[in-house]
Backbone as XML, in Angstrom:
<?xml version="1.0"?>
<chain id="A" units="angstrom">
  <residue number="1" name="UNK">
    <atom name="N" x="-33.612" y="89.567" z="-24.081"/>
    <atom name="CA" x="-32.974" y="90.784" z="-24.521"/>
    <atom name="C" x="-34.019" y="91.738" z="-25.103"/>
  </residue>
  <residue number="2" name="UNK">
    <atom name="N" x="-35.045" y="91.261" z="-25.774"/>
    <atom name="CA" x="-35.908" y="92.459" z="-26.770"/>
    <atom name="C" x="-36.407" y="92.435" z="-25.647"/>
  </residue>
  <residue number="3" name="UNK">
    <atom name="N" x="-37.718" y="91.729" z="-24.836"/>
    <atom name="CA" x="-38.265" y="92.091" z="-23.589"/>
    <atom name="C" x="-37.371" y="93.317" z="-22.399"/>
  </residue>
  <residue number="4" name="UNK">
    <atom name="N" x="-36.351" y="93.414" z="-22.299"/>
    <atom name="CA" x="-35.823" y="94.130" z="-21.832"/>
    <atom name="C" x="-35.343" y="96.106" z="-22.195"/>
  </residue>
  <residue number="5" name="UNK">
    <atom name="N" x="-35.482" y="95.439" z="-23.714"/>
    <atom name="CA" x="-35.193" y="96.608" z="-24.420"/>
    <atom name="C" x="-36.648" y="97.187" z="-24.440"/>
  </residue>
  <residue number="6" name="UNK">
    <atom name="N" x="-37.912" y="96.530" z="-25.003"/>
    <atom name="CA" x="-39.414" y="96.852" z="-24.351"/>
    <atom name="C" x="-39.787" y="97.638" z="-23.427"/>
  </residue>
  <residue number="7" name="UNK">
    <atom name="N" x="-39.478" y="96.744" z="-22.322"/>
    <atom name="CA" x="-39.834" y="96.960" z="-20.636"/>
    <atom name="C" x="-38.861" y="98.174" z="-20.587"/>
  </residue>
  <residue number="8" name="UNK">
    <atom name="N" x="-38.242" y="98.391" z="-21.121"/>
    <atom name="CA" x="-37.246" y="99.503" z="-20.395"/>
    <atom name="C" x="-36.232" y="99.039" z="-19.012"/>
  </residue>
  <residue number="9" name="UNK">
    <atom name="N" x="-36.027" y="97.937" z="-18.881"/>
    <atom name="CA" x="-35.571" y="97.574" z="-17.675"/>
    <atom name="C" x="-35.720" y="96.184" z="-17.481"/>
  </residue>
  <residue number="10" name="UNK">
    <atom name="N" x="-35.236" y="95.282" z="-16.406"/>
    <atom name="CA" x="-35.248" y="93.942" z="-15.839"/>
    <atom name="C" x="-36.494" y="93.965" z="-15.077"/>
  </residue>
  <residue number="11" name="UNK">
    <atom name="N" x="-37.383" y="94.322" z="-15.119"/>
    <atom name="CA" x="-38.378" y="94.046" z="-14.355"/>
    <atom name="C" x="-39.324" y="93.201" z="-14.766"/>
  </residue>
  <residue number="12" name="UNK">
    <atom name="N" x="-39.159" y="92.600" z="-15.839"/>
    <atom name="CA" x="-39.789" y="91.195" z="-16.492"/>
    <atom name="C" x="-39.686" y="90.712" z="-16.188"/>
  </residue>
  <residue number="13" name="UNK">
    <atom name="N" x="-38.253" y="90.192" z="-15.329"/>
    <atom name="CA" x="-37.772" y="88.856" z="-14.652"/>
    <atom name="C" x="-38.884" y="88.527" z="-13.727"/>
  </residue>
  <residue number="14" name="UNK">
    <atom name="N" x="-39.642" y="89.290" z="-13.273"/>
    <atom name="CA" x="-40.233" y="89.174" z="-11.863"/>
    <atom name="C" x="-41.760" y="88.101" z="-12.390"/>
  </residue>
  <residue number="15" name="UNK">
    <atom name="N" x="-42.136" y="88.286" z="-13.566"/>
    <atom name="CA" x="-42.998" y="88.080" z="-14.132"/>
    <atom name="C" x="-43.053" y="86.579" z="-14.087"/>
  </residue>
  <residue number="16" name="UNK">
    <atom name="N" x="-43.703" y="85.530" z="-13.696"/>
    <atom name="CA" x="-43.545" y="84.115" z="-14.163"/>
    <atom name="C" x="-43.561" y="83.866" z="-15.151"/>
  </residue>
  <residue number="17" name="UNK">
    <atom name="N" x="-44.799" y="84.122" z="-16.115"/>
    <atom name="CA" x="-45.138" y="83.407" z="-17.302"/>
    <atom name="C" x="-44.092" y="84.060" z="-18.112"/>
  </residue>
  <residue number="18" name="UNK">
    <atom name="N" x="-43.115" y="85.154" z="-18.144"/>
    <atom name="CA" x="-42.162" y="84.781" z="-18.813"/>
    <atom name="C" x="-41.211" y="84.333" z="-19.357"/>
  </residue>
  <residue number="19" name="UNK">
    <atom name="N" x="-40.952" y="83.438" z="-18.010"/>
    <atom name="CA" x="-40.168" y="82.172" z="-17.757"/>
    <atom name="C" x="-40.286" y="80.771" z="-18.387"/>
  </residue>
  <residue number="20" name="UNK">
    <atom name="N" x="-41.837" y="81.170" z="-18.890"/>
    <atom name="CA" x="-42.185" y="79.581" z="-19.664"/>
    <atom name="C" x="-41.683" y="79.715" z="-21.071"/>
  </residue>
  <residue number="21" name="UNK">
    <atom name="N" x="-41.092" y="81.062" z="-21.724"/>
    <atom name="CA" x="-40.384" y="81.392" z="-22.759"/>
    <atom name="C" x="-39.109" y="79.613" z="-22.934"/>
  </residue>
  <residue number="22" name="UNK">
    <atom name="N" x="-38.236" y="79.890" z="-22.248"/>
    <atom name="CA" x="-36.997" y="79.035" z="-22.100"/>
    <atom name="C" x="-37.412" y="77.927" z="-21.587"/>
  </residue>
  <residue number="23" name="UNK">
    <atom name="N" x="-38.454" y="77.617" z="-20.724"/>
    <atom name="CA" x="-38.304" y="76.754" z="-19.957"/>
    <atom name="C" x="-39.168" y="75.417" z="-20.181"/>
  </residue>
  <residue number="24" name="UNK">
    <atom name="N" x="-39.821" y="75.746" z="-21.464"/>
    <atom name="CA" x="-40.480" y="74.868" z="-21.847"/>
    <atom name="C" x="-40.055" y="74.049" z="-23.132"/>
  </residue>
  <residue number="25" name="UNK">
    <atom name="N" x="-39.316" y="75.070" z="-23.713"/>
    <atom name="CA" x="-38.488" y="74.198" z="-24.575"/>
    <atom name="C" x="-37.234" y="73.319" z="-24.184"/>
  </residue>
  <residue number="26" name="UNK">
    <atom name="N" x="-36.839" y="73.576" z="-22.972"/>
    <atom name="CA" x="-35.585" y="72.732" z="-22.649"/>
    <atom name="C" x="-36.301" y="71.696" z="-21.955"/>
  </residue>
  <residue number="27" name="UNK">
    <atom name="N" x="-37.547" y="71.666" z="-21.409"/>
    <atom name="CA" x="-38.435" y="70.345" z="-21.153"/>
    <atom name="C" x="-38.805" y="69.417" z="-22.198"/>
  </residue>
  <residue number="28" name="UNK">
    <atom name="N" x="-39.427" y="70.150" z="-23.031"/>
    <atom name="CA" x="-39.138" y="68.981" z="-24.450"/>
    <atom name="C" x="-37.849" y="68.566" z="-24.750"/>
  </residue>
  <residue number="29" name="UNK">
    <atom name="N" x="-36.431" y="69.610" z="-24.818"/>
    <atom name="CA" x="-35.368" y="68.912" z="-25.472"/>
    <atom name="C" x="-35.160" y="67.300" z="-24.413"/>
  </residue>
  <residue number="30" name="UNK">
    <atom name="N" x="-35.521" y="67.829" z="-23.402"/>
    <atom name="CA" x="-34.836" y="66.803" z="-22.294"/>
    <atom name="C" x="-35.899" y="65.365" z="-22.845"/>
  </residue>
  <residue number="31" name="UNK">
    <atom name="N" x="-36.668" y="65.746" z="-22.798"/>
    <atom name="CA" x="-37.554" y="64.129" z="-23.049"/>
    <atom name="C" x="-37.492" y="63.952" z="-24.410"/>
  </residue>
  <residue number="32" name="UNK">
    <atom name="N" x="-36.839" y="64.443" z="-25.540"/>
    <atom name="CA" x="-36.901" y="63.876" z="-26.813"/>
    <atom name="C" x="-35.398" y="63.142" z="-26.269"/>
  </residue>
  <residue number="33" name="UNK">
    <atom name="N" x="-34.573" y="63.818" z="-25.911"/>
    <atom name="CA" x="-33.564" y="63.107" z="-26.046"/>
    <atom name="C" x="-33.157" y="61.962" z="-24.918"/>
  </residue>
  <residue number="34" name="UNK">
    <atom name="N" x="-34.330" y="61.889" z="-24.159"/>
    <atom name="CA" x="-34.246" y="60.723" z="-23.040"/>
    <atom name="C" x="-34.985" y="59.289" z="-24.020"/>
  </residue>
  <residue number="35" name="UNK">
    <atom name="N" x="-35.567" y="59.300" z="-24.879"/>
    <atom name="CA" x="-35.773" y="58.280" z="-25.608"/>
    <atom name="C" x="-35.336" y="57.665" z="-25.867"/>
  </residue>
  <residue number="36" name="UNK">
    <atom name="N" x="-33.791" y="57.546" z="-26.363"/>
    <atom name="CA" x="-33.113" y="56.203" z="-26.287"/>
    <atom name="C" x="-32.031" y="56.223" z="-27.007"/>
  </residue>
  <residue number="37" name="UNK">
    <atom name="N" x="-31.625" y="55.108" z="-27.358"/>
    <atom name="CA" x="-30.695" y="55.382" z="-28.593"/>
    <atom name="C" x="-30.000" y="53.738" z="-28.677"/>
  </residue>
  <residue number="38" name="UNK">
    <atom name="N" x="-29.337" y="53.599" z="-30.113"/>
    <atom name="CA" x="-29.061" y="52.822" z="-30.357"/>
    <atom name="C" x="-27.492" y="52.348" z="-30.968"/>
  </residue>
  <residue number="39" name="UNK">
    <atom name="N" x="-26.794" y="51.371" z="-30.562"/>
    <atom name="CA" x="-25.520" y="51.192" z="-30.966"/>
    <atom name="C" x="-25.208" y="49.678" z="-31.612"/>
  </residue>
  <residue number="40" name="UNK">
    <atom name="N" x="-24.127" y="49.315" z="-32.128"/>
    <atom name="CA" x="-23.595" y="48.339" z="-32.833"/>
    <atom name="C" x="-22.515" y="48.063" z="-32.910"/>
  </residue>
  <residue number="41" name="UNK">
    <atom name="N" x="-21.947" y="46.798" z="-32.764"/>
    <atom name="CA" x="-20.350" y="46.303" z="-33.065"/>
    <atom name="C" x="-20.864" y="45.197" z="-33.980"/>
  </residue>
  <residue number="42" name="UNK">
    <atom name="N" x="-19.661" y="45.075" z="-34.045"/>
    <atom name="CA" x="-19.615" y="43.568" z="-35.488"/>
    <atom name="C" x="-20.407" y="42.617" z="-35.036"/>
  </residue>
  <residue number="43" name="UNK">
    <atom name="N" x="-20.573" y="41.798" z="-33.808"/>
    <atom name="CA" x="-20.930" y="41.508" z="-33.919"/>
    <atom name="C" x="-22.431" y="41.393" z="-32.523"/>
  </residue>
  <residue number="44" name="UNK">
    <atom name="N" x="-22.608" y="42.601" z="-32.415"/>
    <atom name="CA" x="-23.898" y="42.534" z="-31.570"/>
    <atom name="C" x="-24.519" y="43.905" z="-31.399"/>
  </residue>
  <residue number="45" name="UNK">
    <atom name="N" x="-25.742" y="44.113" z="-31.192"/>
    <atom name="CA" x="-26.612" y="45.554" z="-30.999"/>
    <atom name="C" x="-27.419" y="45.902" z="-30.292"/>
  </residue>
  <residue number="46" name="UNK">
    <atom name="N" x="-27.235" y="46.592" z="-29.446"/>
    <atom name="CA" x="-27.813" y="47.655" z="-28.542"/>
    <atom name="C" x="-29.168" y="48.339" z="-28.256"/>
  </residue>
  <residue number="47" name="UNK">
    <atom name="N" x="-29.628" y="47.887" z="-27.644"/>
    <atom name="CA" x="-30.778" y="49.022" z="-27.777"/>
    <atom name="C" x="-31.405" y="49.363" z="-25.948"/>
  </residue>
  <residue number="48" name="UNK">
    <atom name="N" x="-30.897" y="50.617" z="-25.780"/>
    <atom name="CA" x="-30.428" y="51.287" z="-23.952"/>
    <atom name="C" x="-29.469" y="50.299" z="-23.743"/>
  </residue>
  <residue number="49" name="UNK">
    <atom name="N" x="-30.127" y="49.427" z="-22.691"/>
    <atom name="CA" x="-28.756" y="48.923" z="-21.682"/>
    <atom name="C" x="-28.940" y="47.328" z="-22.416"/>
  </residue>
  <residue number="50" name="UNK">
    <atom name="N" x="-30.204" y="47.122" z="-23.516"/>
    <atom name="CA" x="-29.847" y="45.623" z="-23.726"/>
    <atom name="C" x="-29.683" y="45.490" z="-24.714"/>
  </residue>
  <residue number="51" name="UNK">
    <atom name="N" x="-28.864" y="44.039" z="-24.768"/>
    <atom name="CA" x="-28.077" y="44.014" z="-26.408"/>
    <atom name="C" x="-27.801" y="42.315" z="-26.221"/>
  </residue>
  <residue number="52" name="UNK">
    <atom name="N" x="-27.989" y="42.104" z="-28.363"/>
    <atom name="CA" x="-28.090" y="40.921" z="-28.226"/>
    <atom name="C" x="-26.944" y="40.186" z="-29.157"/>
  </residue>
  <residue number="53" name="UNK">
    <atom name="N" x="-26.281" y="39.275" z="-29.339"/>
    <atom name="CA" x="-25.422" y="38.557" z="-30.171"/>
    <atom name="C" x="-26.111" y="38.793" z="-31.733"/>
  </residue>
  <residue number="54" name="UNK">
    <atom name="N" x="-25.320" y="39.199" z="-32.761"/>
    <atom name="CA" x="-26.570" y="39.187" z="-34.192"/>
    <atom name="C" x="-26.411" y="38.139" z="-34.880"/>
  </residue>
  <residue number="55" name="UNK">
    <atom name="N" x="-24.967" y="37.503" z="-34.873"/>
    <atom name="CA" x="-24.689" y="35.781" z="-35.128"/>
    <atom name="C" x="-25.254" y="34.966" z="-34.529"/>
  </residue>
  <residue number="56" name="UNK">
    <atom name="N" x="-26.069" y="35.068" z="-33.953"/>
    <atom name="CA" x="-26.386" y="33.915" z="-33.143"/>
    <atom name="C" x="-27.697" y="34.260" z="-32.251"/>
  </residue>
  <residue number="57" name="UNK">
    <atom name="N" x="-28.622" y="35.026" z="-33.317"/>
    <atom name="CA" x="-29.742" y="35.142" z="-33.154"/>
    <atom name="C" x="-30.977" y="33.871" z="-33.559"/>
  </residue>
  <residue number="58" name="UNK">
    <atom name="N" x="-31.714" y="33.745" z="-32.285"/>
    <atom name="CA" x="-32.614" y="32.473" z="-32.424"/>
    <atom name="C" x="-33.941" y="32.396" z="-33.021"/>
  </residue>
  <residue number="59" name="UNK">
    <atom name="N" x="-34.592" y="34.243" z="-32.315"/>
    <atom name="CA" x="-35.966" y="34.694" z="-32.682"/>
    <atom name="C" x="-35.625" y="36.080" z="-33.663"/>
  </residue>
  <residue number="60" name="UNK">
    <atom name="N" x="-36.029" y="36.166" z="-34.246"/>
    <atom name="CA" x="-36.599" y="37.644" z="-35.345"/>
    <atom name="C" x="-37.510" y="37.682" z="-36.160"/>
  </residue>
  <residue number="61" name="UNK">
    <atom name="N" x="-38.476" y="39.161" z="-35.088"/>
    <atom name="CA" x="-39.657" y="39.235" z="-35.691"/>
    <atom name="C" x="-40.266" y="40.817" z="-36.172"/>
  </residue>
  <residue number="62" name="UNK">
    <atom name="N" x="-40.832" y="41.138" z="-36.760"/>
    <atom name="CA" x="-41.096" y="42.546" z="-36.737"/>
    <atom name="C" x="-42.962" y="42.820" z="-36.081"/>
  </residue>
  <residue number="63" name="UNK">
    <atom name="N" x="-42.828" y="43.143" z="-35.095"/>
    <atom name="CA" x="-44.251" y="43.431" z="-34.689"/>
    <atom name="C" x="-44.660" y="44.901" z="-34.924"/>
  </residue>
  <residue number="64" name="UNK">
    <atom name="N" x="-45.869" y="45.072" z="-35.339"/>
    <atom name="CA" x="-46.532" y="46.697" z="-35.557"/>
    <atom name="C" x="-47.017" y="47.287" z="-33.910"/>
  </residue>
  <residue number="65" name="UNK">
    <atom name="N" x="-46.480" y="48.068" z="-33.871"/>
    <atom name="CA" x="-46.837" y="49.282" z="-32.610"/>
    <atom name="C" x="-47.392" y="50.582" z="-32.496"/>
  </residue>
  <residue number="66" name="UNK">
    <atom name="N" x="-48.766" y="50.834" z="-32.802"/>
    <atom name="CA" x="-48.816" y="52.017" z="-33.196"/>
    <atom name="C" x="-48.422" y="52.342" z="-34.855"/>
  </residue>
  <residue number="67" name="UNK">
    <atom name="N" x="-47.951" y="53.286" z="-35.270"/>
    <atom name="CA" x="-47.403" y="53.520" z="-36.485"/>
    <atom name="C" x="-45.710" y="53.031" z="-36.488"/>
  </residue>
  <residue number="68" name="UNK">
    <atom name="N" x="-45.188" y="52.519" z="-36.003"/>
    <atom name="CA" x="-43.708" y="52.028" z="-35.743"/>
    <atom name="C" x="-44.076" y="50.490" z="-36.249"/>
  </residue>
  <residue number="69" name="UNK">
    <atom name="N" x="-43.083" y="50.028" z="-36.730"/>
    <atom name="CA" x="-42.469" y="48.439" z="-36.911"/>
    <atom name="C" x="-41.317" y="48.583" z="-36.036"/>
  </residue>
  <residue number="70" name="UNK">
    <atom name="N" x="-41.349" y="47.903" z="-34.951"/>
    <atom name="CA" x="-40.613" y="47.097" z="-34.087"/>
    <atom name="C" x="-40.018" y="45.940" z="-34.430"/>
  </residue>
  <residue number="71" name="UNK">
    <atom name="N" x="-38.633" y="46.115" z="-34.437"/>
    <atom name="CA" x="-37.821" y="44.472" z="-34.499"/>
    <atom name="C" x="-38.211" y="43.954" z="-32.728"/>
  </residue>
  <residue number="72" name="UNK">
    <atom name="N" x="-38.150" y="42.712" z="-32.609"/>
    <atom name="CA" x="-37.951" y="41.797" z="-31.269"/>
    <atom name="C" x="-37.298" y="40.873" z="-32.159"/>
  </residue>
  <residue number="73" name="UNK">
    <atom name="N" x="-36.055" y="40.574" z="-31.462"/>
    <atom name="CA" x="-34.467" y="39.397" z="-31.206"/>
    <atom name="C" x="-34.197" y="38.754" z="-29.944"/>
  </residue>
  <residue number="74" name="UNK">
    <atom name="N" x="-34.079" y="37.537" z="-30.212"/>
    <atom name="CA" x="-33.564" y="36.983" z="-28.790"/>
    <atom name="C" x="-32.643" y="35.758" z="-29.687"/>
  </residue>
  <residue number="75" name="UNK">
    <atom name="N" x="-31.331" y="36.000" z="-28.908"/>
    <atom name="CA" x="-30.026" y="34.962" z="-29.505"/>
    <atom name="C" x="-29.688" y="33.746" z="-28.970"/>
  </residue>
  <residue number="76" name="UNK">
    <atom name="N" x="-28.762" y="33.211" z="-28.916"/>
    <atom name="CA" x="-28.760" y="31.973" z="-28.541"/>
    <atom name="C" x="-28.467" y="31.652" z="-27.039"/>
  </residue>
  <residue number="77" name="UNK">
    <atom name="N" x="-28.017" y="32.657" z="-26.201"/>
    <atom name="CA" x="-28.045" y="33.099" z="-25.081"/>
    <atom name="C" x="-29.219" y="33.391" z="-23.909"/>
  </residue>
  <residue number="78" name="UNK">
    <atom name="N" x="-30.333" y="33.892" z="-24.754"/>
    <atom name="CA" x="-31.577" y="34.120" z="-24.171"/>
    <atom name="C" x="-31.309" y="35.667" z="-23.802"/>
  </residue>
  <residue number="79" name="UNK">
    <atom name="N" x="-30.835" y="36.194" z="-24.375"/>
    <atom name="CA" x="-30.474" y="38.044" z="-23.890"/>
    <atom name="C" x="-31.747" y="37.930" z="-25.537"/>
  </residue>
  <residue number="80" name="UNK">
    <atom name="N" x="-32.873" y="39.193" z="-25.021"/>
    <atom name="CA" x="-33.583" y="39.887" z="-26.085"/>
    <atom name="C" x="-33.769" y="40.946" z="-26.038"/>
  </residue>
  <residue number="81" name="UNK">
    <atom name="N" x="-33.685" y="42.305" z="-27.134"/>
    <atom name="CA" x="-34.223" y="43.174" z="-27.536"/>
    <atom name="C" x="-35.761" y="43.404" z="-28.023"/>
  </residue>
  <residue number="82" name="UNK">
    <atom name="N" x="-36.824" y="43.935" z="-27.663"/>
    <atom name="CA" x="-38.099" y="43.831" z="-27.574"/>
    <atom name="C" x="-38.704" y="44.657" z="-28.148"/>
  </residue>
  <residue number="83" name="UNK">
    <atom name="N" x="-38.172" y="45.890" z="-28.177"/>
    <atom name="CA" x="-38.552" y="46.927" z="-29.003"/>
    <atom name="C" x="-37.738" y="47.672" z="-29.511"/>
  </residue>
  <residue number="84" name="UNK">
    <atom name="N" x="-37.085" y="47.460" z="-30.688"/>
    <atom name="CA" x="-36.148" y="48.232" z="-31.353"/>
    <atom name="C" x="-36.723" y="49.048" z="-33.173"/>
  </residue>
  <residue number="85" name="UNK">
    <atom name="N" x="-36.850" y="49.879" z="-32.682"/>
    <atom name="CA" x="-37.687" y="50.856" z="-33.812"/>
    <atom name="C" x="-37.117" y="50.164" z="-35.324"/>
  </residue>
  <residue number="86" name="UNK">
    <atom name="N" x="-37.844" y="49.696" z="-36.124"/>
    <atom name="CA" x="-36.874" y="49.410" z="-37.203"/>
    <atom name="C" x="-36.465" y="50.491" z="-38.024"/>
  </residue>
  <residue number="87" name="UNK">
    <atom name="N" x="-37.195" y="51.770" z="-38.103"/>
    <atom name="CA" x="-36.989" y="53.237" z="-38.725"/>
    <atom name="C" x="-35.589" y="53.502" z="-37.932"/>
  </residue>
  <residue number="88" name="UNK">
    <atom name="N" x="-36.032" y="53.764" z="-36.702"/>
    <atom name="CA" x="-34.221" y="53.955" z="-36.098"/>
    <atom name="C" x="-32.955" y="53.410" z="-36.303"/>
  </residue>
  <residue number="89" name="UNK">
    <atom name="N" x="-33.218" y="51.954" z="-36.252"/>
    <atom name="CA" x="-31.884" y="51.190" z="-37.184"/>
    <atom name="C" x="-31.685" y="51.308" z="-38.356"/>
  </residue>
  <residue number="90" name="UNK">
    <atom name="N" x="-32.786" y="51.426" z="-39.414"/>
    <atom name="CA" x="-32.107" y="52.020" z="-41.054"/>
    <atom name="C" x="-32.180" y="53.447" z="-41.008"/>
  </residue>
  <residue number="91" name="UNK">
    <atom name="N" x="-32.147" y="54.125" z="-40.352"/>
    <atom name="CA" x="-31.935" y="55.433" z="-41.057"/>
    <atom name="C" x="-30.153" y="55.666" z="-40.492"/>
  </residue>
  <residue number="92" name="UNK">
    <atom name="N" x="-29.572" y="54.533" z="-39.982"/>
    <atom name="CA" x="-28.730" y="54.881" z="-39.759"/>
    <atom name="C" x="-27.615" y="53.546" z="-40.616"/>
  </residue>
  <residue number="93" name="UNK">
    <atom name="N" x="-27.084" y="54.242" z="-41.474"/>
    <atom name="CA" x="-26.589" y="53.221" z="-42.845"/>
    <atom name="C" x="-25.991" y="52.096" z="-42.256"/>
  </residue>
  <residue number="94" name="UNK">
    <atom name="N" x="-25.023" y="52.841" z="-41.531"/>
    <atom name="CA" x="-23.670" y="51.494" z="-40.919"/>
    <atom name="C" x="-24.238" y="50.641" z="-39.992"/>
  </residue>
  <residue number="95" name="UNK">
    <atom name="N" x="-25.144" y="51.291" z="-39.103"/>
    <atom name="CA" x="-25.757" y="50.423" z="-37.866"/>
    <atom name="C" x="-26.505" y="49.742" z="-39.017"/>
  </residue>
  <residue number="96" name="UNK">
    <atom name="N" x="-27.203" y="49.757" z="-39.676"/>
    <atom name="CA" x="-28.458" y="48.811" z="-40.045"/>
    <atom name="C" x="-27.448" y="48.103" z="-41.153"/>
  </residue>
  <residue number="97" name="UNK">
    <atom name="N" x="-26.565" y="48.044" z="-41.831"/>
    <atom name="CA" x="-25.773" y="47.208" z="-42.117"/>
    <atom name="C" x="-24.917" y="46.422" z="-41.392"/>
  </residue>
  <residue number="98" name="UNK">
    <atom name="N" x="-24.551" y="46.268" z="-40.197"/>
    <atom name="CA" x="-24.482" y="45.472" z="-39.280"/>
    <atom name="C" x="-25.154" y="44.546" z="-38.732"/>
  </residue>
  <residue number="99" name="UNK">
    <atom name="N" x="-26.811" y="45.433" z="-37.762"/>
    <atom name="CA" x="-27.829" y="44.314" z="-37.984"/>
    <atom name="C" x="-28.470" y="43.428" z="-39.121"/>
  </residue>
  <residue number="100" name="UNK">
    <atom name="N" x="-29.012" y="43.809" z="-40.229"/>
    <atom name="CA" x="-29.037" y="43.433" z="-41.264"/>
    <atom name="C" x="-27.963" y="41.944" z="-41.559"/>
  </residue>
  <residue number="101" name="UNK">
    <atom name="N" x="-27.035" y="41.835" z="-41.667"/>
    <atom name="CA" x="-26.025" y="40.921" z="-42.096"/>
    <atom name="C" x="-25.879" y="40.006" z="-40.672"/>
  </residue>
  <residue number="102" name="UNK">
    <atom name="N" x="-26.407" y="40.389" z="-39.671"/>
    <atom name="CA" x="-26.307" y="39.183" z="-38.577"/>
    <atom name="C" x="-27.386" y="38.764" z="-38.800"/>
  </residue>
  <residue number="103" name="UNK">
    <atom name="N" x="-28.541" y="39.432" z="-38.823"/>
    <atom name="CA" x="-30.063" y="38.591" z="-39.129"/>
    <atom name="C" x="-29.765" y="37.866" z="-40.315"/>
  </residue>
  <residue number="104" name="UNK">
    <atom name="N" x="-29.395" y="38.616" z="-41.414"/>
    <atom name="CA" x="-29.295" y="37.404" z="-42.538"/>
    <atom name="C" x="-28.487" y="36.374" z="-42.286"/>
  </residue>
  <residue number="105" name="UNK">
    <atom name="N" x="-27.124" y="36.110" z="-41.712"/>
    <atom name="CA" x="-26.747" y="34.856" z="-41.177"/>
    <atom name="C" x="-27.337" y="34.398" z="-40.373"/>
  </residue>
  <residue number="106" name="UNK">
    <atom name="N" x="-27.758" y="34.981" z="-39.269"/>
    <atom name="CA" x="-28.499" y="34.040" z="-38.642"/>
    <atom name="C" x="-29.530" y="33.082" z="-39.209"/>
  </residue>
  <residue number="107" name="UNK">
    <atom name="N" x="-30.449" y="33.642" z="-40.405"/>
    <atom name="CA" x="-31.639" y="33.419" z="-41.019"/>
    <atom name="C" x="-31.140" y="32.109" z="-41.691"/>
  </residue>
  <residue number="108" name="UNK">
    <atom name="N" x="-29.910" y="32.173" z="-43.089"/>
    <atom name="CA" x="-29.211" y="31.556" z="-43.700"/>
    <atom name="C" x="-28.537" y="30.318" z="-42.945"/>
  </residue>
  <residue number="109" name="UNK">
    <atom name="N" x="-28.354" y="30.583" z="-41.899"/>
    <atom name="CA" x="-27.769" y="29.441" z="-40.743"/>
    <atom name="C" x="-29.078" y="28.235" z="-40.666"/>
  </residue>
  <residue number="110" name="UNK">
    <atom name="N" x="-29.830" y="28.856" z="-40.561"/>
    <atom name="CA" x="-31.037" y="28.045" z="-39.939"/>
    <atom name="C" x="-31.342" y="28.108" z="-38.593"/>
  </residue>
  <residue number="111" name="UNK">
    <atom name="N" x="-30.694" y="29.219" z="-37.813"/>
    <atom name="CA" x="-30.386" y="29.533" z="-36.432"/>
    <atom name="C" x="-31.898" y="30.121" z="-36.053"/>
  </residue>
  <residue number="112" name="UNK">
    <atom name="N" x="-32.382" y="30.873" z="-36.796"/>
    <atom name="CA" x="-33.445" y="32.070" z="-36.703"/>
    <atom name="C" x="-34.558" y="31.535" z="-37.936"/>
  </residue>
  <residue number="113" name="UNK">
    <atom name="N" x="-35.446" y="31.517" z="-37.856"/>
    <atom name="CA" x="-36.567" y="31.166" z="-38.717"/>
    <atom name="C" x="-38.021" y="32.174" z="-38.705"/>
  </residue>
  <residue number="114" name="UNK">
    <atom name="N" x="-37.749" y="33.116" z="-39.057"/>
    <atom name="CA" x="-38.723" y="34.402" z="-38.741"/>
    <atom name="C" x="-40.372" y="33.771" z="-39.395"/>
  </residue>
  <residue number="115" name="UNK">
    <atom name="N" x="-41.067" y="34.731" z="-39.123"/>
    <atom name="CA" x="-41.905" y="34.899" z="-40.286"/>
    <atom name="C" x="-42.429" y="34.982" z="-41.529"/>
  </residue>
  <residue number="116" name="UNK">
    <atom name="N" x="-43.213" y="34.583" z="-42.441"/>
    <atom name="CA" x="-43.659" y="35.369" z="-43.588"/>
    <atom name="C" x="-43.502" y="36.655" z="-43.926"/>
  </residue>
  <residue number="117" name="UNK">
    <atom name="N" x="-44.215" y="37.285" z="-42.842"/>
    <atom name="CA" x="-43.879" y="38.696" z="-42.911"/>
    <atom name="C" x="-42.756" y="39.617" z="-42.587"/>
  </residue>
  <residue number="118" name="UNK">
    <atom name="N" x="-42.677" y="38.986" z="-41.785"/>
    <atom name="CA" x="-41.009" y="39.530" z="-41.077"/>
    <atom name="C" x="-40.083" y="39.188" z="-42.352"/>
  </residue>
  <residue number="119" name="UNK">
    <atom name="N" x="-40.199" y="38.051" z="-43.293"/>
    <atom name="CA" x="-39.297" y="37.947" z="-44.389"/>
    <atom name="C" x="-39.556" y="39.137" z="-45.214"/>
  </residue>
  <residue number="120" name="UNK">
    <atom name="N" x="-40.544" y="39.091" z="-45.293"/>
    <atom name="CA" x="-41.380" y="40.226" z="-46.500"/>
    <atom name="C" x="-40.787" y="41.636" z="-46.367"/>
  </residue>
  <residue number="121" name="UNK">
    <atom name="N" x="-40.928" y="42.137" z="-44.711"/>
    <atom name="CA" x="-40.497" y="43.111" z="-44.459"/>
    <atom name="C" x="-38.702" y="43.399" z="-44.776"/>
  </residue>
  <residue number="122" name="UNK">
    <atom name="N" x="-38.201" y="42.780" z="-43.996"/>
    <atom name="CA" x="-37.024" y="42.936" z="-44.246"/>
    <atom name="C" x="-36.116" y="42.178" z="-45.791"/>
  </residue>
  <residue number="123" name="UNK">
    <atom name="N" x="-37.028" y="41.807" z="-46.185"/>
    <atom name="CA" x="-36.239" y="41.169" z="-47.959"/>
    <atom name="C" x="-35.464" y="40.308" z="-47.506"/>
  </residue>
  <residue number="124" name="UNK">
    <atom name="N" x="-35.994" y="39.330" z="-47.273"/>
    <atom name="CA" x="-34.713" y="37.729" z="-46.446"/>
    <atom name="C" x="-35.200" y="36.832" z="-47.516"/>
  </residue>
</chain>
């Protein structure tokens, strides 16, 4: 609209590089929001298309990636989650109170036997 009011006219359109105005920000929106995302039921959680039992989790560990702590879970099933941001699951209250309380039963079960650190991290 101001380019137009400028130009005196539509003859900007013709211009390429003014096209990279719009068109570069809806290229970023698209790949921030192709990253992923994460879900939860009572009793199991999501992360894209894989998801694991949280009762009846066997492995839980937190590995460092870069500047990220990564959870990896695998349940009694053999279904695992491999990289699940642990920042992404607590910043979201209800989801990370869900996971949270299956890892701790699981842990409390004797089902799951993490780490030192992985205890450390998550307060088990």
């Amino acid at each position: 609209m101001a380019m137009t009011a400028i130009a005196h006219g539509f003859e900007w359109l013709h211009l390429w590089f003014f096209w990279l105005v719009p068109v570069l920000p809806s290229i970023g929106m698209y790949f921030s929001m192709k990253k992923g995302w994460v879900a939860a039921g009572a009793r199991w959680v999501q992360n894209r298309e894989k998801y694991v039992e949280i009762y009846d989790l066997r492995y839980v560990e937190i590995k460092v990636s870069g500047n990220n702590q990564m959870l990896r879970m695998t349940d009694g099933s053999g279904r695992k989650i491999r990289s699940l941001s642990l920042l992404d699951a607590q910043t979201n209250p209800a989801l990370w109170d869900l996971l949270y309380n299956g890892i701790r039963h699981s842990v409390a079960s004797g089902k799951a036997s993490p780490s030192r650190k992985t205890r450390n991290i998550l307060d088990l």
